[in-house]
MDAnalysis code that builds the backbone (N, CA, C; Angstrom):
import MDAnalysis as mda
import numpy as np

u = mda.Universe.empty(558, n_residues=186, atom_resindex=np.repeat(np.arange(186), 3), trajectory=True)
u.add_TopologyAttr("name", ["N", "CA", "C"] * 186)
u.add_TopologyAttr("resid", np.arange(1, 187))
u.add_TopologyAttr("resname", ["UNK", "UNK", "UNK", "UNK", "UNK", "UNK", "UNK", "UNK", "UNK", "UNK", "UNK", "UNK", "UNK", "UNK", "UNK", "UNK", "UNK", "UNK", "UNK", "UNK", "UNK", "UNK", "UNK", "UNK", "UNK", "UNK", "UNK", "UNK", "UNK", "UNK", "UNK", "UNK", "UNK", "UNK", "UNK", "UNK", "UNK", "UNK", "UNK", "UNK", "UNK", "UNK", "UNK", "UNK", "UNK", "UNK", "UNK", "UNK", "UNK", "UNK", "UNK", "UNK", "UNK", "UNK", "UNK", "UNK", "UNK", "UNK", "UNK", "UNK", "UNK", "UNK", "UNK", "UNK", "UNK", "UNK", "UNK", "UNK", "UNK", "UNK", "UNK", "UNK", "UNK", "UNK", "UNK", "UNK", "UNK", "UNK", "UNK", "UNK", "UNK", "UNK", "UNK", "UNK", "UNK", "UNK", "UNK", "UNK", "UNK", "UNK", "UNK", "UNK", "UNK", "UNK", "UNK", "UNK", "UNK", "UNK", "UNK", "UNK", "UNK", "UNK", "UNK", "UNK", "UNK", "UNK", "UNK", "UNK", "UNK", "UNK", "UNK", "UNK", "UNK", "UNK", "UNK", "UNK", "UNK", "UNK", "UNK", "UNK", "UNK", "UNK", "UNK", "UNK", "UNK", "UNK", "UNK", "UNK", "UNK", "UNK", "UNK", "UNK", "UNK", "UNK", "UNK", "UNK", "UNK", "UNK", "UNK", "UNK", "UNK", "UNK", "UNK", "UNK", "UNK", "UNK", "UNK", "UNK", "UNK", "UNK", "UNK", "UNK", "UNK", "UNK", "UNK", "UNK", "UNK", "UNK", "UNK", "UNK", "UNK", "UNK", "UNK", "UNK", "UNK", "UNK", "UNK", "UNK", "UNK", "UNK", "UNK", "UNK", "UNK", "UNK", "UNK", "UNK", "UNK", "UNK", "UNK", "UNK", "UNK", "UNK", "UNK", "UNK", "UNK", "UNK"])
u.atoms.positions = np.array([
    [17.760, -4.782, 21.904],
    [16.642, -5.682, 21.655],
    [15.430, -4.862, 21.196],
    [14.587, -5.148, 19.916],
    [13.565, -4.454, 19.277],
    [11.988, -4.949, 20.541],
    [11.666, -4.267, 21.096],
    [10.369, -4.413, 22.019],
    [9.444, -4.676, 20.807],
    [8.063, -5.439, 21.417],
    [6.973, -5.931, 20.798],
    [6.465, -4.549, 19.963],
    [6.232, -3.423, 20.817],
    [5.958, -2.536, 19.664],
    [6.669, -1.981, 18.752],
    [7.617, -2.434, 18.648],
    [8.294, -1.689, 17.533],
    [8.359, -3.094, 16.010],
    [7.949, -4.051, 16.719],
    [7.742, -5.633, 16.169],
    [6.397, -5.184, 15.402],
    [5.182, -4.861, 16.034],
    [4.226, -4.278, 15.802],
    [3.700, -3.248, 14.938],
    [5.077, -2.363, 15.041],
    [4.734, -1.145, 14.196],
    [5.590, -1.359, 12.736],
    [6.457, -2.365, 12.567],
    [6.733, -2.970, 11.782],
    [5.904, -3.382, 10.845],
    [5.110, -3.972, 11.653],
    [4.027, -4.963, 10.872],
    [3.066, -4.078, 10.041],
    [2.363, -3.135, 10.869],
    [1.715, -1.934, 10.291],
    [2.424, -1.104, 9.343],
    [3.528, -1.054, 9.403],
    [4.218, -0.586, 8.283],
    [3.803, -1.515, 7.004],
    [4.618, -2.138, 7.177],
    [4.829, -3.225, 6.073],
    [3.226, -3.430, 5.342],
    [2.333, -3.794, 6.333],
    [1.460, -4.195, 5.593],
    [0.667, -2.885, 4.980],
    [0.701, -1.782, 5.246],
    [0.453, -0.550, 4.904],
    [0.560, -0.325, 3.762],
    [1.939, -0.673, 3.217],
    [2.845, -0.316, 2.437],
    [2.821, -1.364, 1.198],
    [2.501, -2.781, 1.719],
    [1.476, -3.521, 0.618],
    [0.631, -3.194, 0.182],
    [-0.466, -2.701, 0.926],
    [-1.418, -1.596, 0.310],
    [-1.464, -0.618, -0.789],
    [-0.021, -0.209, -0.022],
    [0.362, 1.338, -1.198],
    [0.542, 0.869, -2.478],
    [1.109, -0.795, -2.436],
    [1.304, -1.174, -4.356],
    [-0.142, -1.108, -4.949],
    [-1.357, -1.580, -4.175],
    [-2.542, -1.593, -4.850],
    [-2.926, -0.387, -5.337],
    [-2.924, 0.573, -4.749],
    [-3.578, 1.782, -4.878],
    [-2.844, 2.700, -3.308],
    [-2.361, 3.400, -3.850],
    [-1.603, 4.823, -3.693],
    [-2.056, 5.114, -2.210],
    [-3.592, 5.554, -2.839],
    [-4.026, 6.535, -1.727],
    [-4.622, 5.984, -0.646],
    [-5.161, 4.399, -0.810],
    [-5.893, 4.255, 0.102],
    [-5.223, 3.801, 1.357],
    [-4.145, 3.138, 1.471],
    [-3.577, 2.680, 2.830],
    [-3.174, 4.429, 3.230],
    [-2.946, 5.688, 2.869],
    [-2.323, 6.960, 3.278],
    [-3.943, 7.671, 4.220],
    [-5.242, 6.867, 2.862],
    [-6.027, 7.772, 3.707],
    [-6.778, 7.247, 5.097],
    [-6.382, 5.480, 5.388],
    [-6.663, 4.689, 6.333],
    [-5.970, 4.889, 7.301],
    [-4.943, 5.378, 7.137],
    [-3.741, 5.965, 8.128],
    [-3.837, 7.043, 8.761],
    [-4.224, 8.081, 7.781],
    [-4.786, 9.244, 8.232],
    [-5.782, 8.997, 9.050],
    [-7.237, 8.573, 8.891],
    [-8.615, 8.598, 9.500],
    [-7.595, 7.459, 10.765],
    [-6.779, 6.651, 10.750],
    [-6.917, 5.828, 12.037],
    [-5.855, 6.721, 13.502],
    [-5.028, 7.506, 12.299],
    [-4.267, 8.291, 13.122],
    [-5.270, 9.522, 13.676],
    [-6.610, 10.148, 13.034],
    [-7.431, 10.702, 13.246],
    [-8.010, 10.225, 14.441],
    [-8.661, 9.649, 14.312],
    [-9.172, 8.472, 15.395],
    [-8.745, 7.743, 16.812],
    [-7.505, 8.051, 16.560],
    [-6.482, 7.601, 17.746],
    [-6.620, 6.160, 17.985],
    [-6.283, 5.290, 16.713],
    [-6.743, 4.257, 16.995],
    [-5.220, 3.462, 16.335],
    [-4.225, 4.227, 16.075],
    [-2.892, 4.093, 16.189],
    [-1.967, 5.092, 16.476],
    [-0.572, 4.946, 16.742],
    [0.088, 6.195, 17.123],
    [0.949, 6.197, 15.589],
    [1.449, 7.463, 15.458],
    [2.415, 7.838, 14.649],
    [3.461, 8.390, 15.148],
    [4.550, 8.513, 14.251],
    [5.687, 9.223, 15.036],
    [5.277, 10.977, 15.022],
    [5.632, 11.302, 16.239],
    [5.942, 13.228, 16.536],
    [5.684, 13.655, 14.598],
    [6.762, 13.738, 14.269],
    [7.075, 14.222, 12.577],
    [6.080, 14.389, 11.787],
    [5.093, 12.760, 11.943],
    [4.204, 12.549, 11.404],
    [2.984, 13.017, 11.753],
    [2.886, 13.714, 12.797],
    [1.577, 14.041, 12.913],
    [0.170, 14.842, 12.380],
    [0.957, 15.159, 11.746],
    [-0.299, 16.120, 10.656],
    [-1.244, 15.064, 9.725],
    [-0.121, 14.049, 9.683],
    [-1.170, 13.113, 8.742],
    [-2.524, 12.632, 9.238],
    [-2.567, 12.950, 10.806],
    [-3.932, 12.532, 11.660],
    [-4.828, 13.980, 11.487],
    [-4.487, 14.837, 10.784],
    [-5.177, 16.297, 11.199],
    [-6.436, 16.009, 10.199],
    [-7.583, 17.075, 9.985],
    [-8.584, 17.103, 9.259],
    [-8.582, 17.382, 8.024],
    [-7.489, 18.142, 7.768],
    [-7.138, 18.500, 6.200],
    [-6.388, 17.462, 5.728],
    [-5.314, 16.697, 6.192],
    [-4.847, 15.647, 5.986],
    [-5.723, 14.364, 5.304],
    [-6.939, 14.173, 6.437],
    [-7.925, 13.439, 6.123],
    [-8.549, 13.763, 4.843],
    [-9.253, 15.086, 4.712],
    [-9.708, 14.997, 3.621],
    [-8.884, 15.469, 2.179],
    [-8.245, 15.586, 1.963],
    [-7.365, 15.879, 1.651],
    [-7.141, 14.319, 0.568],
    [-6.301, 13.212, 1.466],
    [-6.656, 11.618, 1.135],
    [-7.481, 11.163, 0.667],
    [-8.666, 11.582, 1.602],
    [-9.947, 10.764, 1.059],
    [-10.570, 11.641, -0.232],
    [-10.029, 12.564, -0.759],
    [-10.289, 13.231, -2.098],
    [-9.366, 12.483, -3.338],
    [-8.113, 12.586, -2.598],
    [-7.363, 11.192, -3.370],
    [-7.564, 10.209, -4.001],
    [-8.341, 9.618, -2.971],
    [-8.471, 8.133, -3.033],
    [-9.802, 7.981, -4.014],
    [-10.477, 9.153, -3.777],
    [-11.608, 8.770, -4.466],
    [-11.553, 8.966, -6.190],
    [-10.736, 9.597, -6.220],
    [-10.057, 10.091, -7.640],
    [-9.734, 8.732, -8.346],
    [-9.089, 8.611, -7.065],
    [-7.699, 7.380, -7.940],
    [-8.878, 6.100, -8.160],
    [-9.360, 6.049, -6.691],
    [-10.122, 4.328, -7.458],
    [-11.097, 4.875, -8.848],
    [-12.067, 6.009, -8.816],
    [-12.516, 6.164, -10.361],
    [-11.890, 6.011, -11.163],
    [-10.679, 6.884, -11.080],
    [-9.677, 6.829, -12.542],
    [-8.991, 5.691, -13.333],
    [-9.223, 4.687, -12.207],
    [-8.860, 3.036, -12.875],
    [-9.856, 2.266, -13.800],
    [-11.222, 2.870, -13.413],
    [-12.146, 2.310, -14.355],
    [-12.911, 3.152, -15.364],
    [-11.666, 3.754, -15.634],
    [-11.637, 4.757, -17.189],
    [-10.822, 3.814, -18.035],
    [-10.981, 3.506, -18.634],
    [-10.106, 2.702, -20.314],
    [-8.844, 3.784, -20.548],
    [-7.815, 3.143, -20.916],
    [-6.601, 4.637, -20.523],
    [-6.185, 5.177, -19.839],
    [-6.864, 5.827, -19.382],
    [-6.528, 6.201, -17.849],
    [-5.618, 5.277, -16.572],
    [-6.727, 4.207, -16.749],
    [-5.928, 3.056, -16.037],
    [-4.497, 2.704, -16.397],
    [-4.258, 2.801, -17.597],
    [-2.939, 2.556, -18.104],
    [-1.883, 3.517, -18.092],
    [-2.734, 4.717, -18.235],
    [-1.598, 5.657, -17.752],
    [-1.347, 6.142, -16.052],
    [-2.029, 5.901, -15.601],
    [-1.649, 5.474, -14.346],
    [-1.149, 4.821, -13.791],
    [-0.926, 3.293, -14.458],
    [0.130, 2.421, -14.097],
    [1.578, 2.731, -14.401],
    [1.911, 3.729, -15.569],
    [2.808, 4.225, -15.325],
    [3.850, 4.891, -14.219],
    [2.682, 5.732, -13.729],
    [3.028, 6.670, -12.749],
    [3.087, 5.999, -11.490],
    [2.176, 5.159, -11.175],
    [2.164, 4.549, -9.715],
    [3.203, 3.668, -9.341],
    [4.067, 3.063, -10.070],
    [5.087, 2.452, -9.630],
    [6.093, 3.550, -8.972],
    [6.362, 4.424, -9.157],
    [7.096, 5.141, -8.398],
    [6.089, 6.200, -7.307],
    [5.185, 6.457, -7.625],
    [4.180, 6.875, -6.425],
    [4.137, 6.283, -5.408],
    [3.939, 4.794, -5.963],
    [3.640, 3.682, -4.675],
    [5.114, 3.506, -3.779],
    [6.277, 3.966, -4.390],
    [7.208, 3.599, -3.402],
    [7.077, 4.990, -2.792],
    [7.306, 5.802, -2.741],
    [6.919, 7.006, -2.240],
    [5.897, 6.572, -0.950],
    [4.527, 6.280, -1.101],
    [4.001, 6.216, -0.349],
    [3.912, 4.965, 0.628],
    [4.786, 3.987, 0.102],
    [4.987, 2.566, 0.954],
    [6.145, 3.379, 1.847],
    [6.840, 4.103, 1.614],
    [8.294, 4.680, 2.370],
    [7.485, 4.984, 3.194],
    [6.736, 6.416, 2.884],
    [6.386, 7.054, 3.861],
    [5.211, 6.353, 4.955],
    [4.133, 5.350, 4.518],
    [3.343, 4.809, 5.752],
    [4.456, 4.069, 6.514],
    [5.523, 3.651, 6.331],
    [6.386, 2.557, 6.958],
    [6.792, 3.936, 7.629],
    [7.698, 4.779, 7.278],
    [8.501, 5.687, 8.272],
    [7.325, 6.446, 9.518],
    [6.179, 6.786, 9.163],
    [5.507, 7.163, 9.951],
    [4.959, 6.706, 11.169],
    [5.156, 5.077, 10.528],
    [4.240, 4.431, 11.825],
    [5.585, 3.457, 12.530],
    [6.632, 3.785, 12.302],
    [7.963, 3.268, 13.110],
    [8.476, 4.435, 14.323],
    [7.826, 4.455, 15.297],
    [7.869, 5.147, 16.540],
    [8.773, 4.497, 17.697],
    [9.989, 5.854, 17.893],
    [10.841, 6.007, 18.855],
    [12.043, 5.245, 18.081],
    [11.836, 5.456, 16.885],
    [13.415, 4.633, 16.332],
    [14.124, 5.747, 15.973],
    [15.866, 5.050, 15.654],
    [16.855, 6.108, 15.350],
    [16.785, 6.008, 14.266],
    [16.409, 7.807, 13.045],
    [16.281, 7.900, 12.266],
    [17.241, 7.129, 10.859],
    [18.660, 6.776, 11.061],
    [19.059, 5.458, 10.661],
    [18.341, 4.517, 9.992],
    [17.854, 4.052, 11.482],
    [17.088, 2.974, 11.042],
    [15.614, 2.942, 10.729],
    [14.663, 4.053, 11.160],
    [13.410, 4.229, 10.429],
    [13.814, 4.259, 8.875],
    [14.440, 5.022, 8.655],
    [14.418, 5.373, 7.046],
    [14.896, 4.526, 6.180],
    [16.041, 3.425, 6.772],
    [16.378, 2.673, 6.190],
    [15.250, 1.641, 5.462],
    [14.925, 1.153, 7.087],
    [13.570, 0.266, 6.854],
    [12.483, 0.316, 6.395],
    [11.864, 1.968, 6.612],
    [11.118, 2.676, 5.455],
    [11.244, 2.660, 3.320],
    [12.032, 2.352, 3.596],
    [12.833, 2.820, 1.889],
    [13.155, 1.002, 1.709],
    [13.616, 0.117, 2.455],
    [13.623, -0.869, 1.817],
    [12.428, -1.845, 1.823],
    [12.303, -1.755, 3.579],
    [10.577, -2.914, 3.301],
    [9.575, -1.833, 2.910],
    [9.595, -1.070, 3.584],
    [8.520, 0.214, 2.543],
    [7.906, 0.299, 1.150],
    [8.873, 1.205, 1.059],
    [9.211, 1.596, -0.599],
    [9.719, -0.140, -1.596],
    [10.304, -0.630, -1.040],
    [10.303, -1.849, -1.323],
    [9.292, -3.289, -1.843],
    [8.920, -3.245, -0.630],
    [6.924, -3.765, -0.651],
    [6.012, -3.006, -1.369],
    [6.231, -2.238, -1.625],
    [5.271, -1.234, -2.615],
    [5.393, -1.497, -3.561],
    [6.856, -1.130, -3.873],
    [6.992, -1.104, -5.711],
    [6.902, -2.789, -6.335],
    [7.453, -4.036, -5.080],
    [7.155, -5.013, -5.695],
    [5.849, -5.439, -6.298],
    [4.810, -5.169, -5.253],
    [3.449, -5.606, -5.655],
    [2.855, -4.695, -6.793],
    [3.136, -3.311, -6.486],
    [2.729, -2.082, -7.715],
    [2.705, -2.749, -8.823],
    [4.111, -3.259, -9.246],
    [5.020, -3.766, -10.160],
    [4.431, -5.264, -11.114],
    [3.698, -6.161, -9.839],
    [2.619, -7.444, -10.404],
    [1.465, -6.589, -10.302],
    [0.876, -5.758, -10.173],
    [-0.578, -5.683, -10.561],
    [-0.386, -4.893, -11.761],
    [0.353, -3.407, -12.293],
    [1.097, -3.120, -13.185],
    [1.690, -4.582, -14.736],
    [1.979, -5.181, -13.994],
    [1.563, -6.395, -15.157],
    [0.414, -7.545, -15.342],
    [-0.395, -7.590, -14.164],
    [-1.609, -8.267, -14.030],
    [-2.784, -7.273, -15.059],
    [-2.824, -5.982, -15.157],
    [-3.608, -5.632, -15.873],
    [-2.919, -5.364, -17.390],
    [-2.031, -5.091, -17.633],
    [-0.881, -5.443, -18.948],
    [-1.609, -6.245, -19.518],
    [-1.486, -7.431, -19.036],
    [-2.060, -9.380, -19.333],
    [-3.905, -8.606, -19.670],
    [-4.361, -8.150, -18.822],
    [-5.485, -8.065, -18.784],
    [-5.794, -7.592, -19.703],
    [-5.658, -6.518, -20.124],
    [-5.452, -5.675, -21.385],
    [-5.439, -6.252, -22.225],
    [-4.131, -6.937, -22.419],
    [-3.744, -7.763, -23.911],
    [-4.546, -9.025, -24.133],
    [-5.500, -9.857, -23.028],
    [-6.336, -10.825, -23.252],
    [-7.593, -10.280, -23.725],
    [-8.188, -9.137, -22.536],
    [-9.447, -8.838, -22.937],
    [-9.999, -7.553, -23.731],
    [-9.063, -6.921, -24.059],
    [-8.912, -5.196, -24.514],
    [-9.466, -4.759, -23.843],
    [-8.999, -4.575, -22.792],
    [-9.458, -3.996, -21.505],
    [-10.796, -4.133, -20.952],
    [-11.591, -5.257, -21.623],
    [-13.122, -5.546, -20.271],
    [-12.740, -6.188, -19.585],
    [-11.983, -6.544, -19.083],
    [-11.254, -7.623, -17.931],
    [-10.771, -6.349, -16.834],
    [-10.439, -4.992, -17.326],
    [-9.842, -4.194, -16.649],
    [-10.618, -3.649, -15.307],
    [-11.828, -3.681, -15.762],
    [-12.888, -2.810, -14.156],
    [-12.491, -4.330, -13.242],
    [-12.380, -5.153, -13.599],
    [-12.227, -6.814, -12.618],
    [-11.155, -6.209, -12.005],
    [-10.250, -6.273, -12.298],
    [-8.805, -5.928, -12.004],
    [-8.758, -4.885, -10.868],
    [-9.078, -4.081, -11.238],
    [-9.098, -2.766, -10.536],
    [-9.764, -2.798, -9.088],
    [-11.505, -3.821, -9.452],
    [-12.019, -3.934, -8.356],
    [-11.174, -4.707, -7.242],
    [-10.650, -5.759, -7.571],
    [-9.728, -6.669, -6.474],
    [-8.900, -5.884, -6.376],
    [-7.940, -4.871, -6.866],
    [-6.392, -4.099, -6.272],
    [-7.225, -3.359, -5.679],
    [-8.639, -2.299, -5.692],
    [-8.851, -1.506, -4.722],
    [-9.370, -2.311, -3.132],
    [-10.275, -3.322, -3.559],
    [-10.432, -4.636, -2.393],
    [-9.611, -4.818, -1.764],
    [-8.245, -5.110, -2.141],
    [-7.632, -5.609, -1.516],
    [-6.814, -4.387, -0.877],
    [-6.468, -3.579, -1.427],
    [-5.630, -2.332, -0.668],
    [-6.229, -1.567, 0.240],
    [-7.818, -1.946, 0.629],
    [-8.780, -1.733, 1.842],
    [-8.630, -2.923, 3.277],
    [-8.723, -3.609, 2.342],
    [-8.613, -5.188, 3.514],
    [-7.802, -5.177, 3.810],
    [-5.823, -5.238, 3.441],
    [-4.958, -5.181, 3.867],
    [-4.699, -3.843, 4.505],
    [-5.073, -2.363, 4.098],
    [-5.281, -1.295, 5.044],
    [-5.603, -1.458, 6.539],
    [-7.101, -2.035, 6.683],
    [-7.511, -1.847, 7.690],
    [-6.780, -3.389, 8.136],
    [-6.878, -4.130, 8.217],
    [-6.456, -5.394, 8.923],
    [-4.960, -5.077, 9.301],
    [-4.176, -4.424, 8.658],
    [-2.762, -3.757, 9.221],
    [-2.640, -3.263, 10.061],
    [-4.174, -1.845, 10.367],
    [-4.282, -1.122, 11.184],
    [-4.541, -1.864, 12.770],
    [-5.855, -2.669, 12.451],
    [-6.571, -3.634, 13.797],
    [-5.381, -4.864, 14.222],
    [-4.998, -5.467, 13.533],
    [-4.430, -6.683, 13.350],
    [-2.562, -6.583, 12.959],
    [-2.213, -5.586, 13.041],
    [-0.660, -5.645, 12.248],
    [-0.045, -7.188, 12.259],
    [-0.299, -7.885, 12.915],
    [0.878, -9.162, 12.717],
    [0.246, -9.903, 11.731],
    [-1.287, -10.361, 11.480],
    [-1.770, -10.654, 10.446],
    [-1.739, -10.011, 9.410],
    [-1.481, -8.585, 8.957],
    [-1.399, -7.785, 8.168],
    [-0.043, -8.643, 7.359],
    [0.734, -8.537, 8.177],
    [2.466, -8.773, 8.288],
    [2.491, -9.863, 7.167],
    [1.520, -11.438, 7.940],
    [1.528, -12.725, 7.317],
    [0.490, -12.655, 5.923],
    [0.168, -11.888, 5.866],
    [-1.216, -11.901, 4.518],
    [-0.062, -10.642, 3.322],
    [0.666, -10.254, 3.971],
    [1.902, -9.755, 3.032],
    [2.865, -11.082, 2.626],
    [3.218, -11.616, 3.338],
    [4.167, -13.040, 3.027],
    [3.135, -13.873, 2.162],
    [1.896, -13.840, 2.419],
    [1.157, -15.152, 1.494],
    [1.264, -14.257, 0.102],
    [0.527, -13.004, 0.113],
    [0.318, -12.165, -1.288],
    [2.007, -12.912, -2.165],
    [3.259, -12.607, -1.140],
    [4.585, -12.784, -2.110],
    [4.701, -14.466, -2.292],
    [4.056, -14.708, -1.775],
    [3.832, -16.397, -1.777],
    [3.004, -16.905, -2.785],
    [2.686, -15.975, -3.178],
    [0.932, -16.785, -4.089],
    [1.853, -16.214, -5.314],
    [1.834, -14.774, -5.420],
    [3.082, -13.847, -6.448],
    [4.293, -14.894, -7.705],
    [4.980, -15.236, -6.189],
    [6.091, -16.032, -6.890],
    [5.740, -17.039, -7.526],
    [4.831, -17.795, -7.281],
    [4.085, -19.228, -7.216],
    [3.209, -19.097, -9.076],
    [2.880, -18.091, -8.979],
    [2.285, -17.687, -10.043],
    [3.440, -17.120, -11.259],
    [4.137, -16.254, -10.683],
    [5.356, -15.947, -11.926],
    [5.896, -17.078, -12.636],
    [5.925, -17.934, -11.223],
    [7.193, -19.428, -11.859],
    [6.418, -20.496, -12.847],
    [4.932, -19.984, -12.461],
    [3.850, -20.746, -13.727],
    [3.469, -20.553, -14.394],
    [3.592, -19.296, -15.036],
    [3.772, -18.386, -16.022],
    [4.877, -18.400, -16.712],
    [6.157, -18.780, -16.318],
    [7.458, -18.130, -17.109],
    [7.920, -19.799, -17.246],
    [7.225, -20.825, -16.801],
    [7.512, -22.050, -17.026],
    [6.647, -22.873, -18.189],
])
């Protein structure tokens, strides 16, 4: 039987790892500062990601990455790359914050709702600014960028404080997602 925290750390995964489709760095460097902070646990393995170099380290990241989206180009060539970044880093916030499991099954669950949840959403904002692009030649693009970094903060931290709401504001995002593809491709 899976105990509430491991229900829990699920959730923080997952919604972490929604994050990671928005932007890369910021659910890694919210993780870091909260694992800093002691204001979640990580697994043994993972622990460096709470250290000070870790921290800044991220938060040098992050600050990179959200500028580099509201460069013309840049943004686009970055969407390249982040679809497979983002599963990378949806794996890894999910495997980190799944504590006392058999490696089996961390990694499994890491790599599919993880890496999984990552690359799906990566994957619609990766074509949300596409669209954006091709409507506005890219002045629509700083819009864009501002809501995926918004939102890969809000779902960060609300994962962290809140994981089960984190959890359900991941099901609405694939809820609103689908809802929108099928009105688009209809």
């Amino acid at each position: 039987m899976i105990s509430i925290e491991t229900l829990i750390s699920i959730c923080l995964g997952v919604g972490l790892a929604a994050s990671a489709g928005f932007r890369v760095f910021v659910p890694l460097f919210i993780l870091s500062l909260a694992s800093h902070l002691q204001w979640i646990t990580v697994d043994d393995s993972w622990s460096w990601i709470g250290q000070t170099t870790a921290l800044i380290a991220f938060g040098i990241a992050m600050i990179f990455e959200i500028l580099a989206y509201y460069i013309p180009f840049i943004d686009s060539v970055l969407d390249t790359i982040a679809i497979p970044l983002a599963a990378i880093a949806g794996t890894a916030v999910m495997a980190s914050t799944l504590v006392d499991l058999s490696p089996l099954f961390t990694w499994g669950l890491a790599i599919i709702a993880g890496g999984g949840t990552a690359t799906v959403i990566n994957s619609a904002t990766a074509a949300t600014r596409l669209t954006s692009t091709a409507t506005t030649g890219g002045i629509g693009n700083p819009i864009v960028s501002t809501v995926e970094t918004g939102t890969a903060a809000v779902m960060s931290f609300v994962s962290v404080f809140i994981p089960i709401i984190g959890f359900v504001l991941v099901l609405f995002i694939f809820f609103v997602g689908i809802k929108l593809f099928k009105k688009i491709t209809s």
